[in-house]
N, C-alpha and C positions, 0 to 999 in steps of 0.2 A: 338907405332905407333901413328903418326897425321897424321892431314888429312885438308891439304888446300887449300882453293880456288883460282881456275884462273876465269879471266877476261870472258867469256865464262858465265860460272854457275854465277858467281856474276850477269850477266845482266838477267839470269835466275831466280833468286832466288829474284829479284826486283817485279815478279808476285808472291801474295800473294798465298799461301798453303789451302788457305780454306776461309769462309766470311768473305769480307776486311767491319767490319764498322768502317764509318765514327764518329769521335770523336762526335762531334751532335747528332750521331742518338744512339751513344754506350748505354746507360745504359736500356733504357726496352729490348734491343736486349741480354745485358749481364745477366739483371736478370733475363732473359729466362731460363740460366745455373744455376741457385738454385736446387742442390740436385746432382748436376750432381761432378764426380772428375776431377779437373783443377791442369793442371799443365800449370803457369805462366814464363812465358820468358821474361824478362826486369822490370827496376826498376816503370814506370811509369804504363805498364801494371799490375803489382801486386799492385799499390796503388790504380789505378782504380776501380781494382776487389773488394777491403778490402773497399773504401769507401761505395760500393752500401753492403759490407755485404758479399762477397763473400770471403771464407778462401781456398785459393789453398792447395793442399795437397804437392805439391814443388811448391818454389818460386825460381826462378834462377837471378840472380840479380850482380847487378858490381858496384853499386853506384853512375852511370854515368848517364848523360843522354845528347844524340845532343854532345858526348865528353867533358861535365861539369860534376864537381864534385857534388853531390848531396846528401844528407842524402837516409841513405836506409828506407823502408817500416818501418811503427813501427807497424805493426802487430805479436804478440805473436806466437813463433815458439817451437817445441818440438826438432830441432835437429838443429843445424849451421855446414855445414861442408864447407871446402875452397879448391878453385881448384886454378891451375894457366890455363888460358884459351887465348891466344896472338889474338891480331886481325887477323880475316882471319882464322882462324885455328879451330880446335874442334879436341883438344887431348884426349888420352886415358883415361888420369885421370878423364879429365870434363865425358867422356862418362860413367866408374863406377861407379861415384857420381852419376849419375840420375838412373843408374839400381839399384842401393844401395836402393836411395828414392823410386823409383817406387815401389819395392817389400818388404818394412816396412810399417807397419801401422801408423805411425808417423808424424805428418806434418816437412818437412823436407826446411830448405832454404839452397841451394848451391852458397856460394862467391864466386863470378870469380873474379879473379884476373887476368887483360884481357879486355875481351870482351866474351858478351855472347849472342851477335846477329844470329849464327849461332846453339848454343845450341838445337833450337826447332828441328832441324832437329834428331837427336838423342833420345829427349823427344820419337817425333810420333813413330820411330824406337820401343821403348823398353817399352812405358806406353802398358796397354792395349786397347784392343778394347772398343769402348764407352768411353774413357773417352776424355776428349777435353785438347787441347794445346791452347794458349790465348798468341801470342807475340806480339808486337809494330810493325807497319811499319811506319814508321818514315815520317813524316808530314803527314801523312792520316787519321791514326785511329791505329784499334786493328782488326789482325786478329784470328779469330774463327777456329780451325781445330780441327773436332770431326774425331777421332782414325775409320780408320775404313781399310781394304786392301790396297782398291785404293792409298789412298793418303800414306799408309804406303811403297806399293813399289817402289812409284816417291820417297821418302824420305833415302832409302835405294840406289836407283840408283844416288842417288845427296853425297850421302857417298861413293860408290863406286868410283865416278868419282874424288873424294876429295884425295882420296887412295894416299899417294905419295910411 
């Protein structure tokens, strides 16, 4: 099964999931998350995090970034595994790569091959409570979304609606 987006939820999903900080304001707000478990969505969001010091426990990544090709994160990982992930889309494979990572002790990066803009929504889905999701909005900043019900069943109902 996949699950892709109309035009509808795209203009929805343009409001940020949790605190949108501004690129300026990002790093004493990010090194607020020290101690805390992150799982990272995008290639620029995980370099962010790895510069101020911060080691996601998943790193989800494409190698892109603004649709340019890019060098991935050179932060040291214990597992690589590879998705194919199409724009627009969040297939079944991408979704048991992140419950795979989720439920290992292992820091884990998953390659999309793709697009993995929409990934975070299945992160919040299946990480646990308390731990935070950290993806790119794209010319703003880095949004912050700490796991918690609330935001977990808008994230599920934005899956639902994805359902084809």
């Amino acid at each position: 099964m996949s699950y892709k987006i109309n035009e509808k939820l795209r203009d929805e999903l343009k409001r940020p999931l949790g605190d949108l900080i501004k690129d300026i304001d990002a790093s004493p707000r990010i090194k607020e998350l020290k101690g805390r478990i992150i799982i990272s969505v995008g290639d620029r969001t995980t370099e962010r995090l790895e510069e101020i010091g911060l080691n996601p426990k998943v790193e989800i990544v494409d190698g892109m970034e603004k649709r340019k090709s890019r060098a991935l994160p050179g932060n040291d990982i214990d597992i690589k595994t590879f998705v194919k992930n199409p724009q627009g889309t969040i297939t079944a494979s991408s979704i048991e790569a992140i419950k795979c990572a989720v439920r290992i002790e292992q820091r884990t990066r998953i390659i999309v091959e793709g697009e993995e803009d929409l990934l975070a929504i299945p992160c919040i889905i299946y990480s646990k409570k308390g731990w935070v999701i950290a993806y790119g909005q794209p010319n703003e900043g880095m949004v912050i979304v700490e796991v918690e019900d609330k935001v977990r069943r808008l994230a599920r109902s934005y899956l639902k609606r994805m359902q084809q």
